[in-house]
C-alpha positions as CSV (number, residue, x, y, z in Angstrom):
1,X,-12.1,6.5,12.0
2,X,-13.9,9.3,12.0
3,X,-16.7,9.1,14.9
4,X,-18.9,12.3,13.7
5,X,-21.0,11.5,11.2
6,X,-23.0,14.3,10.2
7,X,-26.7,13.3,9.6
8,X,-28.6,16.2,9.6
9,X,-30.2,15.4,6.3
10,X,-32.5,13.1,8.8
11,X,-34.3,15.7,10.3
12,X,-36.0,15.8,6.8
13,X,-37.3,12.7,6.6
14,X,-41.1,13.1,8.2
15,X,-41.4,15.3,5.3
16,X,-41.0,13.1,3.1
17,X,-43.4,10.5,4.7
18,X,-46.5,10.9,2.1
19,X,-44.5,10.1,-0.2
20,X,-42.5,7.0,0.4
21,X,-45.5,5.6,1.9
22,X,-47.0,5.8,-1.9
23,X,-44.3,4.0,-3.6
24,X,-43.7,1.1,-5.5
25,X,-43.4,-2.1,-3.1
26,X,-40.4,-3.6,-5.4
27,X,-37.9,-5.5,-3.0
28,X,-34.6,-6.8,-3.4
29,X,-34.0,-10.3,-4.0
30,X,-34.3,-12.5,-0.7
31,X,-31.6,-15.1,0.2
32,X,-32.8,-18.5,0.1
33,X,-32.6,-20.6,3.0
34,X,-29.7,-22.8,1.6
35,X,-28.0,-20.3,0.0
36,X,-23.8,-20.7,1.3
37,X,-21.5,-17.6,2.1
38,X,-20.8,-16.8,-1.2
39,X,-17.7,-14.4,-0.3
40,X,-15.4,-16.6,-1.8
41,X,-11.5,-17.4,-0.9
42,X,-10.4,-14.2,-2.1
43,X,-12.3,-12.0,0.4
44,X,-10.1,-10.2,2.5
45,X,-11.2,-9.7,6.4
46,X,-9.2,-7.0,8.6
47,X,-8.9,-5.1,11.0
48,X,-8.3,-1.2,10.9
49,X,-6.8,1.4,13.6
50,X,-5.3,5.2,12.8
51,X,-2.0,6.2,13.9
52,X,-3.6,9.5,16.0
53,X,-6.0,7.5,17.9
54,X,-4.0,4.8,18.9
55,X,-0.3,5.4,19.3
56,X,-0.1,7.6,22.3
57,X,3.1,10.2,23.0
58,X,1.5,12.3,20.1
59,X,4.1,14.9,18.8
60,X,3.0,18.4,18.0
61,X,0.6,18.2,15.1
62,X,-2.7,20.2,14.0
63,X,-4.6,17.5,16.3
64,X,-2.3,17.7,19.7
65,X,-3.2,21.8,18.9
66,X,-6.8,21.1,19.0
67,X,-7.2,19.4,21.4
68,X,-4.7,22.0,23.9
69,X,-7.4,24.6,22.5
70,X,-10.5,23.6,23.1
71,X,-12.3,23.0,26.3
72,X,-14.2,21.1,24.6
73,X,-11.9,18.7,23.6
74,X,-12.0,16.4,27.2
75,X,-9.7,14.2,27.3
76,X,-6.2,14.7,25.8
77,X,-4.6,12.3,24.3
78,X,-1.7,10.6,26.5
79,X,-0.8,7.1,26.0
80,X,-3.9,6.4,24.3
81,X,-3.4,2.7,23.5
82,X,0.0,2.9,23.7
83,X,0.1,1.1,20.1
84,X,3.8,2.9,19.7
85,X,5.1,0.1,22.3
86,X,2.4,-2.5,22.0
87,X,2.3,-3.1,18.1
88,X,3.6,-6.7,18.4
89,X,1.3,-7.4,20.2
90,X,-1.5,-5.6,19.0
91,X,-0.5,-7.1,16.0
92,X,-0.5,-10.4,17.1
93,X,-3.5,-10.2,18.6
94,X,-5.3,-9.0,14.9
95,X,-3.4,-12.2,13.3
96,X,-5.4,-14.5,15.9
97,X,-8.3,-13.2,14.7
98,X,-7.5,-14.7,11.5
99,X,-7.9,-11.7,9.1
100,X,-5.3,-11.3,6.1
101,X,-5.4,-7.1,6.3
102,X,-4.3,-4.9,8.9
103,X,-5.1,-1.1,8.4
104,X,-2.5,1.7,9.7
105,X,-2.0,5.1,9.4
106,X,1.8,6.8,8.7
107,X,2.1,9.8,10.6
108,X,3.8,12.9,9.1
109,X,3.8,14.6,12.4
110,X,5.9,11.5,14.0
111,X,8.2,11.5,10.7
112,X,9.2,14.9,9.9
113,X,8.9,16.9,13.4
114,X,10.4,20.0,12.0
115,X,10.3,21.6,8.5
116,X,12.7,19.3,6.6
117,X,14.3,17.3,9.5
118,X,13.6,13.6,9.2
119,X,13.5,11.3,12.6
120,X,15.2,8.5,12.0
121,X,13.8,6.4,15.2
122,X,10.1,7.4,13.7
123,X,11.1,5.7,10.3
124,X,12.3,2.8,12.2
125,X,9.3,2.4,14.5
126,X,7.5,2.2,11.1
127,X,9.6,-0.2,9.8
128,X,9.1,-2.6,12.5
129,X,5.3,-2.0,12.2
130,X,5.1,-3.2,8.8
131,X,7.2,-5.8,9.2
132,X,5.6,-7.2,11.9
133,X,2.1,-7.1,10.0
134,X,3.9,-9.1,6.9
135,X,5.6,-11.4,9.0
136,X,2.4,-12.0,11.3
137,X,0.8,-13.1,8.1
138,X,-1.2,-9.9,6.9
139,X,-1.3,-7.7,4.2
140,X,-0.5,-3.6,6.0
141,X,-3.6,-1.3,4.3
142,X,-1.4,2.1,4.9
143,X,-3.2,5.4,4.9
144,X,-1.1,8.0,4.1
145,X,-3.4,10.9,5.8
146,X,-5.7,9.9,8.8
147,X,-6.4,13.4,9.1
148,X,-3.1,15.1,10.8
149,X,-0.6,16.9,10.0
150,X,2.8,18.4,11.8
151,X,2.8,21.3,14.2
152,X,4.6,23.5,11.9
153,X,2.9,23.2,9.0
154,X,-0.9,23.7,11.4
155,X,1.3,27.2,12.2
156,X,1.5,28.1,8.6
157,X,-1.8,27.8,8.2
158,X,-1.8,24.1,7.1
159,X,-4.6,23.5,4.1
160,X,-5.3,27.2,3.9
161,X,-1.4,28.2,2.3
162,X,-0.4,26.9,-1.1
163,X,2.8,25.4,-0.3
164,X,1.0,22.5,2.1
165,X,0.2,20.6,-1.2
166,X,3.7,20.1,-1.9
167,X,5.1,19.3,1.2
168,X,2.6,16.7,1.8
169,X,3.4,15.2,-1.4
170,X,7.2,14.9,-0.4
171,X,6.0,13.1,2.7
172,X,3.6,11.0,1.0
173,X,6.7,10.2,-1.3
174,X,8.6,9.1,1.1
175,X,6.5,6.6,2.4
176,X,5.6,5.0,-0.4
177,X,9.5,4.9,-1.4
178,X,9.8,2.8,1.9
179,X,7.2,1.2,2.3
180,X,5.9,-0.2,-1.5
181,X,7.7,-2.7,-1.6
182,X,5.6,-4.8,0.8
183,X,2.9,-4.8,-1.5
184,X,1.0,-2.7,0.8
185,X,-2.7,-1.4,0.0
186,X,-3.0,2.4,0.0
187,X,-5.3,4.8,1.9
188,X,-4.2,8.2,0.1
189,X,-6.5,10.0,2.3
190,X,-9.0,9.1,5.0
191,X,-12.6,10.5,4.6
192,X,-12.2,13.9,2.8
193,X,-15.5,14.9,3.4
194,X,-15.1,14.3,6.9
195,X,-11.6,15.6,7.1
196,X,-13.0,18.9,5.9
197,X,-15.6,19.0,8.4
198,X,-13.3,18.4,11.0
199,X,-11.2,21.0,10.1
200,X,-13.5,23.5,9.9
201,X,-14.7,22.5,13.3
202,X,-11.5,22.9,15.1
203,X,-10.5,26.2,13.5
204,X,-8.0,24.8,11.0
205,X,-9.9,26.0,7.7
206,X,-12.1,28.7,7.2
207,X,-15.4,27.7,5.6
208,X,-15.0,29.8,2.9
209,X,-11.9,27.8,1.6
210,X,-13.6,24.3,1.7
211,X,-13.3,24.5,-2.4
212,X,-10.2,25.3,-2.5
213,X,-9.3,22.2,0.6
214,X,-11.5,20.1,-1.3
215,X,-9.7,21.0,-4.7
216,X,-5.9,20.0,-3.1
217,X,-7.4,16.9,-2.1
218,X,-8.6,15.9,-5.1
219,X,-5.1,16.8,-6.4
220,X,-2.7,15.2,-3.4
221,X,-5.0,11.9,-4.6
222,X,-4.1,12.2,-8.5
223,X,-0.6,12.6,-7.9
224,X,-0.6,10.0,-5.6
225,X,-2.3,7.6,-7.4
226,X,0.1,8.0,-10.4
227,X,3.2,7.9,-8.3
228,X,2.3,4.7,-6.7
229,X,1.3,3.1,-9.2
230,X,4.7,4.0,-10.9
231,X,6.5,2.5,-7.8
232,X,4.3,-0.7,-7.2
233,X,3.3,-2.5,-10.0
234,X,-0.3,-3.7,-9.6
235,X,-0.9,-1.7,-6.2
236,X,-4.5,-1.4,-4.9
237,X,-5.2,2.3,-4.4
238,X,-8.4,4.4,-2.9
239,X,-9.7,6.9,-0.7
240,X,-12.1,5.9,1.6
241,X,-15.9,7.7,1.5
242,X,-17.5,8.5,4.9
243,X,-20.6,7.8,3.6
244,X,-23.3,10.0,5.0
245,X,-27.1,8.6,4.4
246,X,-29.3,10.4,2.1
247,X,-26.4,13.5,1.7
248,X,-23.8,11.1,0.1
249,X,-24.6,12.2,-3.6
250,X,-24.1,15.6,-2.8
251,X,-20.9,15.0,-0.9
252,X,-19.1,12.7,-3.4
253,X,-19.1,16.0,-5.5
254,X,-16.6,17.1,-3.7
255,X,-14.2,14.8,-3.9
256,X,-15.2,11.3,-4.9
257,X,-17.0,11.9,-8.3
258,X,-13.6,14.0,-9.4
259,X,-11.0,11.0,-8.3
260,X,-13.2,8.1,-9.4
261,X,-10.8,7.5,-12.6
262,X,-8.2,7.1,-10.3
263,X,-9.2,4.5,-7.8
264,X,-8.3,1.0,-7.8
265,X,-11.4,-0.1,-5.7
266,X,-14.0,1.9,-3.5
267,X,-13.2,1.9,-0.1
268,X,-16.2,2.6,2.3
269,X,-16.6,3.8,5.6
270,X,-20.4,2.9,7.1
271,X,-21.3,3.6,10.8
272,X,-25.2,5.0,11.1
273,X,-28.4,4.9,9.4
274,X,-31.2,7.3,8.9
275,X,-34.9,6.0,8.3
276,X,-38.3,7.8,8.1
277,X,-39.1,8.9,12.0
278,X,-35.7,8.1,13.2
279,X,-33.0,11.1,13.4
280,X,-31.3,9.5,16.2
281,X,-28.4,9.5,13.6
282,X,-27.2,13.2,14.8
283,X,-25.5,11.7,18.1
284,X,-23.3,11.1,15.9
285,X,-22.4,14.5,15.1
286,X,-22.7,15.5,18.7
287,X,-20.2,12.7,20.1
288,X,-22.7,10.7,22.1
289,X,-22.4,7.7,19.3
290,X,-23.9,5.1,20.9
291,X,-27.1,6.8,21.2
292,X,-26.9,6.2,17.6
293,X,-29.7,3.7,16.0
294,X,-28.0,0.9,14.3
295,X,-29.0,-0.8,11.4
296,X,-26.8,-3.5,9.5
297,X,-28.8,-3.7,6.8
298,X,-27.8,0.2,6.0
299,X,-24.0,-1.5,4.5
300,X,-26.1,-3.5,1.9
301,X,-28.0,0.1,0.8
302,X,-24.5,1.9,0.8
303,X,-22.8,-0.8,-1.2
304,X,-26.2,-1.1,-3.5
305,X,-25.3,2.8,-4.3
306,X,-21.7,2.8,-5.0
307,X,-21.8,-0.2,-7.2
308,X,-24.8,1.5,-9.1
309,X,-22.8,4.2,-9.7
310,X,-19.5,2.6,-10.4
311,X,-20.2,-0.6,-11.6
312,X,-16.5,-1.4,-12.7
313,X,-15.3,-0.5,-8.9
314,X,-14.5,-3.5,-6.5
315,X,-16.0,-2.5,-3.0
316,X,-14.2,-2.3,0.2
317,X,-15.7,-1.5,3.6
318,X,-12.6,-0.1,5.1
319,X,-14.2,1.0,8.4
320,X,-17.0,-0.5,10.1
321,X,-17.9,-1.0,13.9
322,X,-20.7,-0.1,16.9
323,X,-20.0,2.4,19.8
324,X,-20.9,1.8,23.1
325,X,-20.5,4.1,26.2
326,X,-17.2,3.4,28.1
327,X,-18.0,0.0,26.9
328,X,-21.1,-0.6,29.0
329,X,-24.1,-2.3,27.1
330,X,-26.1,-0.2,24.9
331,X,-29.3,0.6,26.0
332,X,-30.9,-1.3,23.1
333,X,-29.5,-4.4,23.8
334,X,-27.5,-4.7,20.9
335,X,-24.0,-6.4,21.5
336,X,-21.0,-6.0,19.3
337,X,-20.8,-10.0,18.4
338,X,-24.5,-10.1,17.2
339,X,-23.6,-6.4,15.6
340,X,-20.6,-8.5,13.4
341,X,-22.3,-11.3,12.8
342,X,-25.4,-9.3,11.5
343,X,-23.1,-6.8,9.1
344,X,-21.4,-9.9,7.5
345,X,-24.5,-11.5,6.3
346,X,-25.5,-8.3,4.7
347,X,-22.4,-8.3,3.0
348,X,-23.1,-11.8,1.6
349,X,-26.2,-10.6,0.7
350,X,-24.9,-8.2,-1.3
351,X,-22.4,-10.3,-2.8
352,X,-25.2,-12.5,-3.9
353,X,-27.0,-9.5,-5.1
354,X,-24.4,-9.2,-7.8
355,X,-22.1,-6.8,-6.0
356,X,-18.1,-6.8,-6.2
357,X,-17.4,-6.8,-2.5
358,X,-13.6,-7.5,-2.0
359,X,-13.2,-7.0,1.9
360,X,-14.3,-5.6,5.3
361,X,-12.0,-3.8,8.4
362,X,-14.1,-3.8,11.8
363,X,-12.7,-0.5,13.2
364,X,-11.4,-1.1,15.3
365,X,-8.6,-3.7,17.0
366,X,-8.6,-1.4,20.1
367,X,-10.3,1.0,22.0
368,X,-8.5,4.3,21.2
369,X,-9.0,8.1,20.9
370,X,-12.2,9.2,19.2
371,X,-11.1,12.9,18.1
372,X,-12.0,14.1,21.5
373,X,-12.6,11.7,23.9
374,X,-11.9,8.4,24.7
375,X,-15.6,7.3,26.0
376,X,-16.9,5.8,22.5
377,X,-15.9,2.4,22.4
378,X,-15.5,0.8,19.2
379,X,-13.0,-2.1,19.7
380,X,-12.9,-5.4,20.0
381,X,-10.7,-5.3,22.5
382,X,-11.4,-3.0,24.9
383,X,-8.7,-1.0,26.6
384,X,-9.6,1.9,29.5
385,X,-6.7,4.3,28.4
386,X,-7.9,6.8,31.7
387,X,-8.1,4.6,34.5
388,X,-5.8,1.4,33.7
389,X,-2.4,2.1,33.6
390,X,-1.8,-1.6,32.4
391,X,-3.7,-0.6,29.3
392,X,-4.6,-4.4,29.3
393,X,-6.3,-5.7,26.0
394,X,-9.7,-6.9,27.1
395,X,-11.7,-9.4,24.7
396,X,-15.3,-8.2,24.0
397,X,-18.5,-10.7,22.8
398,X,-16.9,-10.1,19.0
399,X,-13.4,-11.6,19.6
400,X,-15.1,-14.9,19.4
401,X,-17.7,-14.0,17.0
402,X,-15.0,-12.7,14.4
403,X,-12.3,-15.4,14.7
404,X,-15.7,-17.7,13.7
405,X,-16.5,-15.4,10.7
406,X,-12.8,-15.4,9.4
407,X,-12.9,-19.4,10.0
408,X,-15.9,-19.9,7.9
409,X,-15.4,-16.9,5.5
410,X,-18.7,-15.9,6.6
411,X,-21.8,-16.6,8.3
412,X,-23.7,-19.8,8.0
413,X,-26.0,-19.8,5.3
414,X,-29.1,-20.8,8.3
415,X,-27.8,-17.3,10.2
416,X,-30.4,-14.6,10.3
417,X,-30.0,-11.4,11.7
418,X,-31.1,-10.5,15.3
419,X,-32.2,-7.1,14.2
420,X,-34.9,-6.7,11.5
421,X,-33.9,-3.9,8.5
422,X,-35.7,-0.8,9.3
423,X,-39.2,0.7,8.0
424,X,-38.6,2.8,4.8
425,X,-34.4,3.2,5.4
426,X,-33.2,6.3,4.0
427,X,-29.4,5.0,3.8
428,X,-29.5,5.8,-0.1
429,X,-32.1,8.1,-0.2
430,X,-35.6,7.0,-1.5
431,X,-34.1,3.9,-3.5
432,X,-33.5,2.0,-0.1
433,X,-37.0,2.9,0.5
434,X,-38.6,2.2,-2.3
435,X,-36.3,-1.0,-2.9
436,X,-35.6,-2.4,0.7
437,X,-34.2,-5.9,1.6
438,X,-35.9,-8.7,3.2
439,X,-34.8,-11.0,5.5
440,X,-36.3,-14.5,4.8
């Protein structure tokens, strides 16, 4: 997941106040009051975690680096959730949930800890990992790159030198020789935009190669795609967008609009709003998420986008959740079971609307490391990695509230949601504006 959303595009909106406040009063069509989830039996519900950020015992990788080097960085990683020992468990506890997906990342780092020297106990532990997912019931969603990469390629100058595209392809090769044969869906790479954000953050990519990053991406995707789909017949491939609000366009430039040929379905990763008045979006970006407006309705916006502009696209929200602080209650009240509940019936909403919506991962199963620290709290169960050396899996509110979702396949048809959709949303610009939802 990647918990800094940059949102600065929000700062504009007063500007553009006169404006919006002019426009057509057009409005998307309103569910009727005995309208049933109209998901269907198909829809797949998960759950989705990143190696990185949950494992614990990280071995040397670009991350473990950044975090040694910056001050900034306040926490380091440790045990984090100590998924590396826990999985069965962990895994167990996603099946009782009743969801038929459960997202992973494969890390390189773990796999190959020196150039060209494979560890065996790694591939094992990976093994067991998938296994347990299939056996438990679940389809494994593996992401190939969650956004780290080993020690001793982060020495050679990682994306920056030539030679990192084709190592990361061998990798990637690798695992999809292993692993393809349990039908997995794939994650070639998580967030790109974001990934290159992060990167240039931490020192791992000068700014003036983000064309050149962005252009390897774009071709570690391709080649991926291809050899996948050479190994799996009918395998479900994407790479997932962190969509920004009102900057998405512009950002999907980069990497989106040039792999769009070669995408199974869309996957989408949606977090934070922007709306006229409100830039509370930018805690984000600054790591105090749950300071962070939230606004449910935002999903429906960013799935109205991508299915305008790829209409022959399933959709896929591959990451969705709410922060709190340490997991104490957010000072607007808003709890993560009414946050669940809310989302999902947007999403039948936007089914109804006409839109292709295949699936939704809450992110995430766990409390884990947020690329940084370990104070935003975005899982179900919560887990305090700093001060509980049991690292014991605590239900939240949405335990409850999810099991009950995957049950019905939905919300009930009388559910309304306890927040209202925000005044003039900017999620996709001035169309959700111009064109918001109601709520009955």
């Amino acid at each position: 997941m990647n918990s800094t959303r940059t949102t600065v595009t929000a700062l504009l909106a007063p500007l553009l106040l006169g404006l919006l406040l002019s426009g057509p009063g057009a409005s998307a069509a309103v569910r009727s009051d005995d309208a049933s989830s109209p998901l269907g039996p198909n829809f797949l519900w998960g759950v989705a975690t990143a190696g990185f950020q949950s494992e614990g015992t990280s071995p040397d990788s670009n991350w473990t680096r950044y975090v040694a080097a910056s001050k900034g960085k306040d926490d380091p990683v440790g045990t984090s959730a100590d998924f590396l020992h826990r999985y069965a468990s962990d895994i167990q506890l996603a099946a009782n949930l009743g969801v038929k997906v459960y997202r992973l990342s494969i890390e390189w780092a773990r796999l190959e800890p020196q150039p060209g020297v494979q560890d065996p106990s790694a591939w094992a532990y990976y093994d067991h990992v998938i296994q347990a997912i299939k056996a438990a019931g679940m389809r494994p969603m593996i992401t190939i790159d969650h956004w780290v990469y080993p020690g001793w390629e982060a020495a050679k100058g990682g994306w920056s030198r030539a030679g990192m595209l084709d190592d990361w392809l061998a990798n990637a090769k690798r695992v999809v020789d292993r692993y393809a044969s349990y039908d997995p869906m794939w994650v070639t790479i998580n967030e790109p935009t974001a990934y290159m954000l992060m990167e240039v953050q931490n020192g791992g990519l000068n700014p003036l190669l983000i064309p050149y990053f962005m252009s390897q991406l774009v071709k570690a995707h391709k080649a991926m795609y291809a050899y996948i789909h050479a190994h799996q017949p009918g395998a479900m491939v994407t790479s997932n967008v962190s969509y920004i609000p009102t900057a998405e366009p512009a950002l999907d430039t980069l990497f989106l609009d040039q792999v769009a040929k070669q995408l199974d379905f869309l996957g989408i990763d949606y977090y934070y709003p922007v709306s006229v008045g409100d830039a509370s979006a930018i805690n984000a970006f600054t790591g105090t998420q749950w300071k962070a407006k939230l606004a449910p309705e935002g999903i429906y916006y960013a799935l109205r986008h991508y299915a305008d502009q790829f209409p022959h696209l399933p959709l896929y929200i591959v990451e969705n959740g709410m922060p709190t602080d340490n997991g104490l209650p957010r000072a607007d009240g808003y709890d993560r079971a009414d946050q669940l509940r809310d989302t999902v019936y947007w999403l039948e909403r936007a089914k109804e609307a006409g839109m292709n919506v295949i699936g939704y991962n809450y992110w995430s199963l766990t409390d884990n490391y947020e690329w940084g620290s370990y104070e935003p709290r975005f899982g179900l169960y919560t887990v305090n990695a700093l001060t509980d050396p049991t690292l014991t899996r605590h239900p939240t509110d949405a335990v409850a509230a999810y099991q009950a979702i995957t049950a019905a396949n939905g919300v009930p048809s009388s559910y309304r949601p306890t927040k209202a959709p925000e005044f003039c949303s900017l999620v996709d610009f001035l169309s959700s504006c111009l064109d918001p939802v109601k709520v009955p």
